[in-house]
C-alpha positions in Angstrom: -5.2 12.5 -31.4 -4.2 15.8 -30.7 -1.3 17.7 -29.7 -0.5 18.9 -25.9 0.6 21.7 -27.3 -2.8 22.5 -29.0 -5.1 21.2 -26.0 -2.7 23.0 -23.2 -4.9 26.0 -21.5 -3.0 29.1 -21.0 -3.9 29.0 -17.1 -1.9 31.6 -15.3 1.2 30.6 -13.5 0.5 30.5 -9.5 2.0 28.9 -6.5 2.1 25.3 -6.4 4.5 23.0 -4.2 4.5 25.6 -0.9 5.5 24.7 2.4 2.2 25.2 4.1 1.0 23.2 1.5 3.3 20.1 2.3 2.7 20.3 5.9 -1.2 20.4 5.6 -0.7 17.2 3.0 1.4 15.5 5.6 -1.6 15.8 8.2 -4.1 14.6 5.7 -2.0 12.1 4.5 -1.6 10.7 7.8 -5.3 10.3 8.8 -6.3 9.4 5.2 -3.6 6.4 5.3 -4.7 5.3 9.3 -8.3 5.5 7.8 -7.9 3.6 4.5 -5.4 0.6 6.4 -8.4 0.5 9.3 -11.1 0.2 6.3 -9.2 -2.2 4.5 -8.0 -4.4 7.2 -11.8 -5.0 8.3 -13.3 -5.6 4.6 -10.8 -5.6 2.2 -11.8 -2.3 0.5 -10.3 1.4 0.5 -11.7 4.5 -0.5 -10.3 7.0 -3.1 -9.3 9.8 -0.6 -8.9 12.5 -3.6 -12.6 14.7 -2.9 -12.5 14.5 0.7 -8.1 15.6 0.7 -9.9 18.6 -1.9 -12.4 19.9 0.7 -10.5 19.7 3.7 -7.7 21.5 1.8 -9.7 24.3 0.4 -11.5 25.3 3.9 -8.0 25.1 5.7 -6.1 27.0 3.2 -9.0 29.3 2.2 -8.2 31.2 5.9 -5.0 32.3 4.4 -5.6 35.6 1.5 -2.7 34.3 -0.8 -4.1 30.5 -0.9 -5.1 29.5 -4.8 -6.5 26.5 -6.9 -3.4 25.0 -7.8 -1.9 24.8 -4.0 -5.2 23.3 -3.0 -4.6 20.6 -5.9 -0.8 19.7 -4.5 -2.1 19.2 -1.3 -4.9 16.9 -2.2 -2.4 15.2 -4.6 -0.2 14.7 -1.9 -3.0 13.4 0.3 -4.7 10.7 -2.2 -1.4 9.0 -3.0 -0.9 8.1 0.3 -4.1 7.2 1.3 -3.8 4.7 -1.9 -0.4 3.4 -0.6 -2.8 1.5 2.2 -3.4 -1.5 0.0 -0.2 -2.6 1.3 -2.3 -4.1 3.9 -4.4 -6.2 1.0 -0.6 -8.5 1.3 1.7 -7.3 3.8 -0.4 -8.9 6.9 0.3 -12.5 5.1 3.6 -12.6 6.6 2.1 -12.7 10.2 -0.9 -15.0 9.3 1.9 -16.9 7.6 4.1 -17.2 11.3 6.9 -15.4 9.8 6.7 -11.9 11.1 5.7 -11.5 14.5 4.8 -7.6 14.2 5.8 -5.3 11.7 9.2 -3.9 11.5 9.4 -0.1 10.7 12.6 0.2 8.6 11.7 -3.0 6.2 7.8 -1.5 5.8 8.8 2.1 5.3 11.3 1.1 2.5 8.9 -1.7 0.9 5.7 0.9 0.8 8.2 4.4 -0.7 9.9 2.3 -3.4 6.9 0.6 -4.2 4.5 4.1 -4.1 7.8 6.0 -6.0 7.7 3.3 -8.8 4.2 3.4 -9.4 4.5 7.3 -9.9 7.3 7.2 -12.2 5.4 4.3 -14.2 2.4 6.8 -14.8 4.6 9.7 -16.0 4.9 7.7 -20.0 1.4 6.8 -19.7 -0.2 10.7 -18.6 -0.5 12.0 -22.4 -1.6 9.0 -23.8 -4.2 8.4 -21.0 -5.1 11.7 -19.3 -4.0 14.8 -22.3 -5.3 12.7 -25.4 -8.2 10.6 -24.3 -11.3 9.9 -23.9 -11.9 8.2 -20.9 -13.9 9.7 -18.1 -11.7 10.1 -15.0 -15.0 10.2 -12.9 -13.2 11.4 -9.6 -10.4 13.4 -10.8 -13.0 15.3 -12.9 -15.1 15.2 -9.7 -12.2 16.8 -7.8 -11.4 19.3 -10.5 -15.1 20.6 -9.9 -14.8 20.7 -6.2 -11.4 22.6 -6.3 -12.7 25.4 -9.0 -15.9 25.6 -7.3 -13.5 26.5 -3.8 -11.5 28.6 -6.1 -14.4 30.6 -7.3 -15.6 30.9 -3.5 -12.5 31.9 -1.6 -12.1 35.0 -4.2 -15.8 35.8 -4.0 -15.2 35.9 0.0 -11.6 38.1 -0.6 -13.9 40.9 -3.0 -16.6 40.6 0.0 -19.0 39.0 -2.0 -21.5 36.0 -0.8 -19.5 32.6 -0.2 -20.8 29.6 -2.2 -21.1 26.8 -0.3 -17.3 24.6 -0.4 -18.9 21.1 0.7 -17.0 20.7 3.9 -20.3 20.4 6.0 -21.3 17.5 3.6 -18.4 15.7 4.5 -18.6 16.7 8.3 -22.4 15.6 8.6 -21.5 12.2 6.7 -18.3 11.9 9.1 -20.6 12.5 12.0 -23.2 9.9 11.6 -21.1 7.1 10.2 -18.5 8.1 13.6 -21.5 7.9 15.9 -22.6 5.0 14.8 -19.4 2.8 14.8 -18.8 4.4 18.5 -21.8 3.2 19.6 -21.6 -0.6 17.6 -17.8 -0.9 18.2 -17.0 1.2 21.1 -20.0 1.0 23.1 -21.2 -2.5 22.1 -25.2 -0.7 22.6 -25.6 -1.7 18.6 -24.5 -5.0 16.4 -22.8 -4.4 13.6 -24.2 -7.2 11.7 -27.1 -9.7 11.5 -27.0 -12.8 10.0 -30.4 -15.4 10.2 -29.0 -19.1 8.8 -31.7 -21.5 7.0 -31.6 -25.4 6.7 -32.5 -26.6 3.3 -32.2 -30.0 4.0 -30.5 -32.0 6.5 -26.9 -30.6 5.4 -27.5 -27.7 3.0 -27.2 -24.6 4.7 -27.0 -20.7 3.6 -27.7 -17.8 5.2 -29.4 -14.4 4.4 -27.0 -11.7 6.4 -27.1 -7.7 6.8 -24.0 -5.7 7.5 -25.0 -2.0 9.5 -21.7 -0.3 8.1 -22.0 3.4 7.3 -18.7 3.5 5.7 -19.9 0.4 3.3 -23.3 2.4 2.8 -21.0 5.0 1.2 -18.8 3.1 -0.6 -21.8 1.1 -1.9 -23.3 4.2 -3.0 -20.0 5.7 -4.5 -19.3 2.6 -7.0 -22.4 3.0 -8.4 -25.6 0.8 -9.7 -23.5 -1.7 -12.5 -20.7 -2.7 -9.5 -23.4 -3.1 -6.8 -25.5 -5.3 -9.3 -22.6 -7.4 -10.1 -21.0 -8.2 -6.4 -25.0 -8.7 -5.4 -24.7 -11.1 -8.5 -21.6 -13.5 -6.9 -23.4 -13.4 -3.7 -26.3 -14.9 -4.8 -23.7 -17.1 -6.6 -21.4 -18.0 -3.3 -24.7 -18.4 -0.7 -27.5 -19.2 -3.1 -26.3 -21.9 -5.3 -22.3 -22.6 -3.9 -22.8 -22.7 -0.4 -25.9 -25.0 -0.2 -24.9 -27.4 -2.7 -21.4 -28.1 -1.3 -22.6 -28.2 2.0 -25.5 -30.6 0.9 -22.4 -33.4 -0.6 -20.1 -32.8 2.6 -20.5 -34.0 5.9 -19.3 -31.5 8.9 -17.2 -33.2 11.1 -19.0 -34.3 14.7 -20.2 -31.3 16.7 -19.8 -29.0 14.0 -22.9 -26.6 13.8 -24.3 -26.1 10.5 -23.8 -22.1 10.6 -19.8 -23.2 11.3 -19.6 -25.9 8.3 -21.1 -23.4 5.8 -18.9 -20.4 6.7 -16.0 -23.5 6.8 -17.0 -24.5 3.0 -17.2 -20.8 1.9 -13.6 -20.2 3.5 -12.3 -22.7 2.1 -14.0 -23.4 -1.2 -16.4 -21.2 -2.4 -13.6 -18.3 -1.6 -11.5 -20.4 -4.6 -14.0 -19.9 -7.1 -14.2 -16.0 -6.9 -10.1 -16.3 -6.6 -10.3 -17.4 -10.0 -13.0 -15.0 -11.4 -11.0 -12.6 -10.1 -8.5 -13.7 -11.6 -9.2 -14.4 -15.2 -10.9 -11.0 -14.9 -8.1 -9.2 -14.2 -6.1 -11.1 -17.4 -8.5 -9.8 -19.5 -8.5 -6.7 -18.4 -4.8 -6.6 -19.0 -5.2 -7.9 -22.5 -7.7 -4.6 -23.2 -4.9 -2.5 -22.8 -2.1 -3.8 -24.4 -2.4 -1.6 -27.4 -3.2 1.9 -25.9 -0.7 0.9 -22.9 2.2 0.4 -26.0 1.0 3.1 -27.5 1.3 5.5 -24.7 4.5 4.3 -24.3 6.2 5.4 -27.3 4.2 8.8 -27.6 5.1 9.4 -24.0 9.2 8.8 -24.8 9.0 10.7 -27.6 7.7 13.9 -25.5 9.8 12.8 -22.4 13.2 13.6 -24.8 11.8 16.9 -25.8 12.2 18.4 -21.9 15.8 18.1 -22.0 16.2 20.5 -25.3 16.1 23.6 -26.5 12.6 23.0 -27.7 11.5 23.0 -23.9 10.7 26.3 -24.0 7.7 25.7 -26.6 6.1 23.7 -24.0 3.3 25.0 -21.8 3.8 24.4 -17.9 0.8 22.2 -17.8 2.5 20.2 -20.4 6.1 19.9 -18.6 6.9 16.1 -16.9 9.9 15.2 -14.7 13.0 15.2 -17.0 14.5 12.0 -18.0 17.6 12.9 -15.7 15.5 13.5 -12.6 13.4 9.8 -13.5 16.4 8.5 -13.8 17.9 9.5 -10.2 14.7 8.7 -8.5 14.5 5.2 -10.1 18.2 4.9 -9.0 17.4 5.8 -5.1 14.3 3.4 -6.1 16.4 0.4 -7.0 19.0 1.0 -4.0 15.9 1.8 -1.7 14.5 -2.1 -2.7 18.2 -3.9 -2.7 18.1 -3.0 1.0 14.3 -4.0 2.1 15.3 -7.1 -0.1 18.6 -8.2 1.3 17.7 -7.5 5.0 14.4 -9.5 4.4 16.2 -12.2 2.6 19.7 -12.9 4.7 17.2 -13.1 8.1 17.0 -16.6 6.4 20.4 -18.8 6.6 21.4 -18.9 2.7 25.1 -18.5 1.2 26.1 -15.1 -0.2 25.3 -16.0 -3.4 22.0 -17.3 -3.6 21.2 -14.3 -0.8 22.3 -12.0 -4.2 20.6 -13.7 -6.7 17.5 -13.7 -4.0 17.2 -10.0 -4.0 17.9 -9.8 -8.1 15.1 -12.0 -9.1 12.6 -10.5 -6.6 14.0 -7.1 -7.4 14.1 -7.7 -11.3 9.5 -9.4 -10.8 8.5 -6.3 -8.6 10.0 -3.9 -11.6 8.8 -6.0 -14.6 5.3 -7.0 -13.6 4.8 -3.5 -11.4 4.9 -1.5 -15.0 2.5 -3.6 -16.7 0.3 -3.6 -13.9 0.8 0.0 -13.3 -0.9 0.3 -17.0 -4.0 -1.5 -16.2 -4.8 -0.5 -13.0 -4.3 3.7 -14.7 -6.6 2.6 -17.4 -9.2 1.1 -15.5 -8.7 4.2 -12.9 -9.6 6.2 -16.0 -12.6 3.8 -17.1 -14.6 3.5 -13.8 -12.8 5.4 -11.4 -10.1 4.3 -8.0 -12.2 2.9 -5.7 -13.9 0.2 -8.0 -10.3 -0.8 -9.8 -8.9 -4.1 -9.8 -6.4 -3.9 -7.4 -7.6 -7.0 -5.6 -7.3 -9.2 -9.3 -4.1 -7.4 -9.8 -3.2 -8.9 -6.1 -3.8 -12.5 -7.2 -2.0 -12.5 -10.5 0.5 -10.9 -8.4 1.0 -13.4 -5.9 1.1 -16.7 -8.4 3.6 -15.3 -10.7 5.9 -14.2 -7.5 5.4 -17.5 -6.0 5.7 -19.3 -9.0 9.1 -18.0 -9.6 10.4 -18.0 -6.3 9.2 -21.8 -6.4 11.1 -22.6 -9.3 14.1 -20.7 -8.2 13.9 -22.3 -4.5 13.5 -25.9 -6.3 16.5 -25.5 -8.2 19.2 -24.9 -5.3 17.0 -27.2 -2.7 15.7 -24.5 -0.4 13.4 -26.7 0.3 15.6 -28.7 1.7 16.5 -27.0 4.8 14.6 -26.1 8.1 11.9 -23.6 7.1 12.8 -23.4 3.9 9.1 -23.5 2.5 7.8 -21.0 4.8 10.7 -18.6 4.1 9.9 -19.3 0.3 6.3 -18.5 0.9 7.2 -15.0 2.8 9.3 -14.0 0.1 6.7 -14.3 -3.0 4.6 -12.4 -0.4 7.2 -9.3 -0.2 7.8 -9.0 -3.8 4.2 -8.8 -3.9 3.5 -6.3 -1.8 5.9 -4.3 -3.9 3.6 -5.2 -6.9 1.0 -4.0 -5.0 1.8 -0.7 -3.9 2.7 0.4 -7.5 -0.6 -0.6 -8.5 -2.3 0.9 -5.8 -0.3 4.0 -6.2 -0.8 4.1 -10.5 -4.3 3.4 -10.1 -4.4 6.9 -7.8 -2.3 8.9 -9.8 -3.9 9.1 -13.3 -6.8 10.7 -10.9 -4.5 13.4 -9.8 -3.0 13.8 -13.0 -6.2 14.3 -14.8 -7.6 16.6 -11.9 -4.1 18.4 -12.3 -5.2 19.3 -16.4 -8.6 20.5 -15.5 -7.3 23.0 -13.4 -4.0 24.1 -14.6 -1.3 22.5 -12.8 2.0 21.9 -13.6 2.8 17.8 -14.1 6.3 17.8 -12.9 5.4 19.4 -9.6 2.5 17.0 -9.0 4.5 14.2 -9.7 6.9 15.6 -6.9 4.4 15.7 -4.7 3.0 12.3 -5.6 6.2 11.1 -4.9 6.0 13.1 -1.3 3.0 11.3 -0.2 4.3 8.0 -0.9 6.6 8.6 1.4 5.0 10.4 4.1 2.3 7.7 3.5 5.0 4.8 4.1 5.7 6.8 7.7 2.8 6.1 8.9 1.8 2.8 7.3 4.1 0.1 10.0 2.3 2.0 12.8 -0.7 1.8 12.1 -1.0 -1.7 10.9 1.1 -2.6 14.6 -1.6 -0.7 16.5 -4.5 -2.5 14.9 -2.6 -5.6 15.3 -2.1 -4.9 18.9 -5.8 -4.3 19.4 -7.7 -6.3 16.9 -4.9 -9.0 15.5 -5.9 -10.3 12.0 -7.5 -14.0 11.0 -5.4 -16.3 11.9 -3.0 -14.2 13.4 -3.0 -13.0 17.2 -1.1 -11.4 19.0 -2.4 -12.5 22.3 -3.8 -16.0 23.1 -6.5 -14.9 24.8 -8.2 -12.8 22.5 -12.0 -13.5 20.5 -10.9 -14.8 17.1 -14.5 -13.2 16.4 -13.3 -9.8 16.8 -10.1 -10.4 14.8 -10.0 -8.4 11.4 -10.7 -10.1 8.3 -8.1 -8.7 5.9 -9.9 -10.9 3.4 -7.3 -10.1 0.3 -4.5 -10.9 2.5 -5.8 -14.3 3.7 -6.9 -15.8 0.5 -3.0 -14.1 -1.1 -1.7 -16.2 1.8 -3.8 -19.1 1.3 -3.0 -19.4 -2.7 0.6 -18.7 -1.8 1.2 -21.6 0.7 -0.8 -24.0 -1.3 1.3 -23.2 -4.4 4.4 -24.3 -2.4 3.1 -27.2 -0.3 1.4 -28.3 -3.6 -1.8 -28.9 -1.8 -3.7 -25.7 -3.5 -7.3 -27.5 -4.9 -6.9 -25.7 -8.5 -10.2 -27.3 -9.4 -12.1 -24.6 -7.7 -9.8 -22.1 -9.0 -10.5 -23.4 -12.4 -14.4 -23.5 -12.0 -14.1 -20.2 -11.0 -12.2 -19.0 -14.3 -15.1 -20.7 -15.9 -17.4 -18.3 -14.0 -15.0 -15.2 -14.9 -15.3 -16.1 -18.5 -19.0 -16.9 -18.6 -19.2 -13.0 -16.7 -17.3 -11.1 -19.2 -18.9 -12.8 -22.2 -22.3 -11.7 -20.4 -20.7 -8.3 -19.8 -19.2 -7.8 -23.6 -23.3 -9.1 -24.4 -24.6 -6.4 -22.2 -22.5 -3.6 -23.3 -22.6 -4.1 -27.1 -26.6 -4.4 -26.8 -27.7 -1.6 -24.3 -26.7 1.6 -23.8 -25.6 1.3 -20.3 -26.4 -2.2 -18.7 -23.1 -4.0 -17.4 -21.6 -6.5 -15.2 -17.7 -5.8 -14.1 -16.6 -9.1 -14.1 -14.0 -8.3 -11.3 -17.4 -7.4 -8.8 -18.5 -10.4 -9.4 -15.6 -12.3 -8.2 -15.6 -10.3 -5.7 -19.3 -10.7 -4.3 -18.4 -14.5 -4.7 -15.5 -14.2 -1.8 -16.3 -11.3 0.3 -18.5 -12.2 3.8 -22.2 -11.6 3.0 -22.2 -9.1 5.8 -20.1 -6.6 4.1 -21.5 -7.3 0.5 -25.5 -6.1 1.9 -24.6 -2.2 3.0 -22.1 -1.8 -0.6 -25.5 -3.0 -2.6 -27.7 -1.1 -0.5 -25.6 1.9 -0.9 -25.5 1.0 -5.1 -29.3 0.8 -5.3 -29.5 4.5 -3.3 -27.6 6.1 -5.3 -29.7 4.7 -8.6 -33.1 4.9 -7.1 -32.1 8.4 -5.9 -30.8 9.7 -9.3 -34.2 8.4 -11.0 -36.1 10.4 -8.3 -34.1 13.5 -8.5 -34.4 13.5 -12.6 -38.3 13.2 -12.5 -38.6 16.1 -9.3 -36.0 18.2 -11.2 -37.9 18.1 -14.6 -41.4 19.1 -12.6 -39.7 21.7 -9.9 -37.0 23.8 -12.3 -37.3 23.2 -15.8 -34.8 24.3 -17.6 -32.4 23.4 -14.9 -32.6 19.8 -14.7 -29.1 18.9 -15.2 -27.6 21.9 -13.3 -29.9 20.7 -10.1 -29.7 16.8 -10.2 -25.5 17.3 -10.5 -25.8 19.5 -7.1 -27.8 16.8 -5.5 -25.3 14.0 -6.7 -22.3 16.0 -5.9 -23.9 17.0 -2.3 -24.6 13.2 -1.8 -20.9 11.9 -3.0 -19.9 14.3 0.1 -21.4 13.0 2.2 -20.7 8.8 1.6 -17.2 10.0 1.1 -17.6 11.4 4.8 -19.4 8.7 5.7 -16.5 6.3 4.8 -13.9 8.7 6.8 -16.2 8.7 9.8 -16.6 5.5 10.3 -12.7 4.8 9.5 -10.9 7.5 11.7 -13.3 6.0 14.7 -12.3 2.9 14.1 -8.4 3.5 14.7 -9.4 5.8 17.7 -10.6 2.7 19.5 -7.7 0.5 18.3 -5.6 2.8 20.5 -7.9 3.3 23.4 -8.0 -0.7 23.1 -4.1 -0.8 22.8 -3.6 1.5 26.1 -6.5 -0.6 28.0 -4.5 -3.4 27.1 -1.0 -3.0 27.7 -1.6 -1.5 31.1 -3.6 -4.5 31.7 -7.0 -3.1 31.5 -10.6 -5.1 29.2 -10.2 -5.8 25.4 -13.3 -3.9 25.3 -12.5 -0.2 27.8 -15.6 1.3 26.2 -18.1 -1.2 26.4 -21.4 -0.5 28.5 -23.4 -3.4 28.2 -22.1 -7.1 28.3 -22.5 -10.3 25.8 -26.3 -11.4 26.8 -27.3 -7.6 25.2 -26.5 -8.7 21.5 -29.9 -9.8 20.9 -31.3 -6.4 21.6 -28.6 -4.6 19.9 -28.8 -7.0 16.9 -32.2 -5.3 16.9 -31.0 -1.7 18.2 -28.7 -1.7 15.3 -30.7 -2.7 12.5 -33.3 0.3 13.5 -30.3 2.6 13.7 -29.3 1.7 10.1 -32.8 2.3 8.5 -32.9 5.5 10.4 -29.1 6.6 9.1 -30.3 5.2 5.4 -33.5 7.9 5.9 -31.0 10.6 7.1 -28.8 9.8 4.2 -31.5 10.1 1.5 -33.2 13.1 2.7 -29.7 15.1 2.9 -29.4 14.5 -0.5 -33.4 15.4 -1.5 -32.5 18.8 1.0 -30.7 19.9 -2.1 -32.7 23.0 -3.2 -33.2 23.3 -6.5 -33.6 26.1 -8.6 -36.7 28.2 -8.2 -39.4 27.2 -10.9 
């Protein structure tokens, strides 16, 4: 490999870390995080907030004559990693599904989410020069947000000589935000359009499956941003869960009496089917980890090596771009890390009647499995950041390893000095495997964000230590806003199987899919009544996947099946799978398209104009995502103020329940019409004249 020192580009020195700079990241950061918790709360996914964080920073900062590419970079920096941080919320609601928590205290979520984020930044600092300086591996949107910031760069001093502006992108991102926000007013504001469809069939007298359609323009995007291999894949377990699964376990099961056949099939996927992609999932996820182990150790020991050459004399050699945090300042951050957890820890752990003691050895232990599994986890989810980008990483996988080895240790701990025992002693066990996995989680969140930044970061120049600083600030900031949020959606949505008010529609409730099935796997660990059978058939399925996907990639050039997608499409609802596999099959078709017009219209230019469309088109499904999200938290809190002054669950509705049949059909019409609008902002692209 070679040397930083040979591969460093003498960019010049400019201003990085400024205090306009901060502030603007702590405004992003805030609406990024409320988006990603509202997106993930409803269907499990987030959204890598790095491009959109670029855009809004370059036409904000651009009004100021002194602004530059590396400021712009810290700010989006500081804006993706807390946007990240939100897949707190793919664990953290388990403890009110679970009964334990009754809302979500500030002080305990704040700490939890800033140690966890902090760690999962100082666990990517070894790993940047193994995995961002000297390698190969593509970084598809920190290279993407590289482009975007130069591209700014190049514009903002074009506009300060008085020469024409090029285009930044922001009006991508605006038009995508405005469609996807009209839309979701009108379907979850409004009420004039459905959100979903769903038409059931009868394949016999039990069997029962259904073909659905979900109208999200934020899944459109997302669909379209993860690309042709992961649509393929979750379209794949779909057709696993609802055309084979679904109809031949409700065929051999009788529904109880009065149970309609819709309810029994959406019963057996719940609680079956929903297994089986637990345990794709998860196998997928081990051998992902296995993949690494070499370049993760590795990294490691290059990484030290270079990490002792800051604190000497040969410091000096070093470029800036080439300059970490010093072992000192690692070391006092980790410190204020580890005091930051012993508090969350012990105040979580001593609400529970337990001696002094076993309080201490508590807070070790769960301390001691955040730490240890957080940096190995922290390795895979960088590497597979690096592979196939943030927003199609295995944080989900990572979730579920996560969750048995926390609850099997806290079950073997608990068994051993008969917690069990005592009045609540299984559900307190239960909620504690939960917390130390929502530590787990936000370091993998944050680690599989980072890498991004940090490759972005080379492109253009920056200085490592002073992203990682800023890194660290968003975490934090990020943890600020995290308990509010998640207690205003609560307020106005509650979660499955979690309400805050008994006379709310379960049907409205969000699904938090990744937290329910963490909770699920964690409580049937404990009360031993977990059915591992499906959990095993699904492993088989995981392994039968990646042997197809090893096949596929060793024989084509560029067919594939992520392993983890499938798992996925096997226990995500239908209704959200249908708009991400649209989206996927866009942006492929589209592609093709634009290659063949691009060969005919502007030859010679074929690559230069097909990368404008693409970029133009990730713009806008990255809008389209924020759009939809930022709505969706608006009306939480116009539903929360309705509410608590004693107002309708539903303040913006204008038509009542017996209109769902013509909004069923308003809103499928509505979502052709925005799929049309989509693809013809991308064709609008002109090309270069012939």
């Amino acid at each position: 490999m070679n040397s930083p020192l040979k591969t460093a580009v003498n960019y010049p020195q400019l201003p990085e870390l400024t205090v306009r700079g901060m502030l603007l990241g702590m405004l992003i950061t805030i609406i990024f995080t409320a988006s990603n918790v509202y997106l993930g709360l409803k269907v499990g996914l987030t959204f890598s907030s790095s491009i959109p964080a670029a855009v809004i920073s370059m036409a904000i900062l651009r009004m100021f004559k002194d602004s530059n590419v590396l400021e712009n970079n810290m700010v989006q920096t500081q804006a993706s990693a807390a946007g990240t941080l939100s897949a707190i919320i793919f664990i953290l609601p388990g403890l009110l599904m679970l009964g334990y928590w009754q809302g979500f205290p500030f002080w305990e979520t704040l700490l939890l989410c800033a140690c966890g984020g902090s760690l999962g930044v100082l666990f990517t600092i070894p790993l940047r020069r193994a995995m961002v300086v000297n390698s190969d591996l593509p970084y598809p949107e920190g290279l993407a947000a590289a482009e975007i910031l130069k591209v700014g760069s190049e514009s903002h001093t074009a506009a300060a000589q008085g020469q024409q502006k090029k285009a930044t992108g922001m009006k991508d991102i605006v038009g995508g935000a405005a469609l996807s926000g009209i839309f979701s007013l009108c379907a979850n504001g409004f009420h004039v359009l459905s959100s979903e469809f769903s038409y059931w069939i009868s394949l016999g007298k039990t069997s029962t499956t259904q073909l659905p359609i979900g109208f999200s323009m934020a899944l459109l995007g997302a669909g379209y941003l993860i690309g042709i291999a992961s649509g393929i894949a979750i379209l794949v377990g779909m057709i696993l869960a609802w055309g084979i699964f679904v109809p031949y376990l409700t065929g051999i099961m009788t529904p109880d009496q009065g149970v309609t056949a819709a309810k029994f099939a959406s019963s057996i996927w719940a609680h079956k089917v929903r297994f089986i992609g637990a345990g794709c999932i998860g196998i997928a996820a081990i051998w992902t980890l296995i993949c690494l182990a070499k370049p993760v150790v590795d990294g490691i020991r290059m990484s030290i090596q270079s990490l002792r050459v800051n604190d000497t004399a040969e410091k000096r050699i070093l470029h800036h771009t080439d300059l970490d945090m010093t072992p000192k300042s690692i070391g006092l951050v980790f410190l204020a890390i580890i005091i930051g957890l012993a508090i969350t820890f012990y105040s979580f752990v001593s609400a529970f009647p337990l001696s002094a003691g076993l309080i201490a050895l508590y807070v070790i232990v769960g301390i001691l499995v955040a730490v240890l599994m957080g940096f190995f986890v922290a390795a895979a989810c960088g590497y597979m950041a690096g592979l196939i980008g943030t927003s199609a990483s295995p944080i989900s996988g990572i979730g579920i390893l996560g969750i048995i080895v926390s609850s099997l240790v806290v079950l073997g701990l608990s068994t051993s000095f008969g917690v069990f025992d005592m009045a609540g002693g299984s559900q307190f066990a239960t909620a504690l495997a939960i917390f130390i996995t929502s530590v787990i989680v936000s370091i993998a969140a944050i680690s599989n964000d980072n890498l991004q930044d940090l490759k972005t970061g080379y492109v253009v120049g920056a200085t490592p230590w002073k992203q990682q600083v800023a890194l660290i600030i968003g975490s934090v900031i990020g943890a600020f806003a995290i308990a509010p949020v998640l207690n205003l959606l609560y307020q106005a949505y509650g979660f499955t199987g979690a309400l805050p008010r008994a006379t709310m529609d379960p049907g409205q409730a969000l699904a938090a899919p990744q937290a329910t099935l963490m909770t699920t796997i964690a409580q049937g660990i404990f009360s031993s009544t977990l059915d591992w059978n499906y959990i095993l058939f699904g492993i088989g399925i995981g392994i039968v996947a990646i042997i197809v996907d090893q096949l596929l990639k060793r024989n084509t050039k560029a067919l594939m099946l992520p392993p983890l997608a499938v798992g996925m499409g096997i226990y995500l609802p239908p209704t959200l799978e249908v708009p991400l596999v649209i989206g996927s099959l866009i942006g492929f078709f589209v592609n093709r398209s634009l290659r063949a017009r691009a060969a005919r219209r502007s030859p010679g230019h074929e690559t230069e104009d097909v990368d404008a469309c693409t970029h133009r088109g990730v713009l806008f499904a990255s809008g389209m995502i924020v759009g939809e999200s930022i709505i969706g938290v608006i009306i939480a809190f116009i539903i929360v103020v309705s509410v608590t002054s004693g107002g309708s669950e539903n303040p913006l509705a204008l038509v009542g329940k017996d209109f769902a049949g013509t909004a069923e059909i308003l809103g499928l019409i509505a979502f052709i019409a925005a799929i049309v609008i989509f693809i013809r902002y991308i064709f609008a692209t002109k090309f270069k004249p012939e």
